[in-house]
N, C-alpha and C positions, 0 to 999 in steps of 0.2 A: 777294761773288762777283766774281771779275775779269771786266771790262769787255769783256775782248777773246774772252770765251767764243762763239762760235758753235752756236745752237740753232736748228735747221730746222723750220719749220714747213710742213709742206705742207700749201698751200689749197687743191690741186685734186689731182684724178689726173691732167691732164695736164700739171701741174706738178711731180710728186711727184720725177721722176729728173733733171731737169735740173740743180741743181747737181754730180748727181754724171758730168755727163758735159766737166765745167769743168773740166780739169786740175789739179789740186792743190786742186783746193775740197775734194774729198772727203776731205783728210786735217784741215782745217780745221775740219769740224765734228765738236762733242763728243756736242750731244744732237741727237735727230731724236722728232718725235712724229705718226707718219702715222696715220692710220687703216687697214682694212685691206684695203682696194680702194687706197689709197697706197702701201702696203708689197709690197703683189701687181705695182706699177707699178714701185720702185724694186727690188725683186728682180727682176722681169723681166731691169732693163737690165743689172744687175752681173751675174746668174748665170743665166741662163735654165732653165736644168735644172732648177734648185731652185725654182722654178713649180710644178713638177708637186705638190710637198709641200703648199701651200697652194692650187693651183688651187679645189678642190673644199669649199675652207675657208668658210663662211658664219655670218652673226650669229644665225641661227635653231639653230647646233650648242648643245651644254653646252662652259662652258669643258674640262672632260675631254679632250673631244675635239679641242678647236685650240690647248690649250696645247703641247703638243709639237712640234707641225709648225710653230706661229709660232716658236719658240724655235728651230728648226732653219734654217728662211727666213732668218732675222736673221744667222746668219753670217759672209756678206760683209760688212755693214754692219760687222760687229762689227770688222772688220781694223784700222779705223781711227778709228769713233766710240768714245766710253766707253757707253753710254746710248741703246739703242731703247726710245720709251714707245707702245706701240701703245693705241690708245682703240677699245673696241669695244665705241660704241654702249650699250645697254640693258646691253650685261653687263660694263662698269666699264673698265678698262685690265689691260695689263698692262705689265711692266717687263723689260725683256733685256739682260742685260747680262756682261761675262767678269768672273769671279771668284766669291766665297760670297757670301751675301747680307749677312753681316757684315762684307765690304770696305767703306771707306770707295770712293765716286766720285771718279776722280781730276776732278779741275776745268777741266781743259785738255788740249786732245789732245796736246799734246805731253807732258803728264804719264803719255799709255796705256800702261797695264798690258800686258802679254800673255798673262794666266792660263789657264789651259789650260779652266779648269770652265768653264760658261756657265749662268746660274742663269736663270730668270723666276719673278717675282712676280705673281699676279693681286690685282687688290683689284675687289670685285665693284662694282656702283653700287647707292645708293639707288631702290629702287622710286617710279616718282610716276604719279597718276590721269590726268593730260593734259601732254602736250607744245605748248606755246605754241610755243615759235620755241627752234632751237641755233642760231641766230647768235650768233656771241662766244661760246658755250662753250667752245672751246680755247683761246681767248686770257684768259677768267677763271681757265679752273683751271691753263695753264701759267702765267699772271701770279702766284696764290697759291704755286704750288708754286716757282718763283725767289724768292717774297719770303721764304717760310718761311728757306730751303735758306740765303740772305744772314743769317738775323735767329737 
């Protein structure tokens, strides 16, 4: 994986759009992985309209019903990252990105495609009886999923 790749993590919601209000940061980064009170904050700032698509969006729907209006949100974002990984909670992530889903991911924003499709992938999560603690849950499974992605 090259070194010089830019992956945004947002730790907070009122953290989630300030890189993208840095002048050129936002063409810097490739991946972004918000959650979806994250991506409700970073759509906000890019596109306000396009709020209204997810406003009423919550973890209690079936993915059915917020696969398409996440995939629509992601838009903006999409102008210039490769790769929105939205995590939603109990019901897994999902993946948004322009092209088929058998593109290869370019690796560097300056590698961005500009395909016209825009695909998402849901991968649902594993069911479990008690939640101890999600601290460090994004930072294990994006740390897995860069180690794979290099190996």
């Amino acid at each position: 994986m090259d070194p010089n790749i830019i992956w945004y993590e947002p730790t907070d919601v009122n953290k989630a759009s300030k890189p993208l209000k840095l002048v050129g940061s936002r063409s810097a980064i490739a991946y972004t992985s918000p959650n979806l009170s994250e991506l409700k904050k970073m759509v906000d700032f890019l596109q306000p309209e396009l709020l209204d698509i997810i406003r009423h969006v919550n973890l209690n729907q079936t993915i059915e019903e917020i696969q398409e209006p996440l995939a629509k949100s992601c838009i903006p974002l999409l102008d210039t990252m490769q790769c929105i990984m939205i995590t939603l909670g109990r019901l897994g992530m999902m993946i948004v990105r322009r092209g088929t889903k058998t593109d290869k991911l370019a690796l560097a924003p300056w590698q961005h495609q500009s395909y016209e499709e825009i695909t998402s992938t849901y991968y649902s999560a594993s069911a479990v009886d008690r939640i101890v603690s999600v601290s460090g849950a994004g930072d294990w499974y994006f740390g897995c999923w860069i180690y794979h992605w290099d190996n």
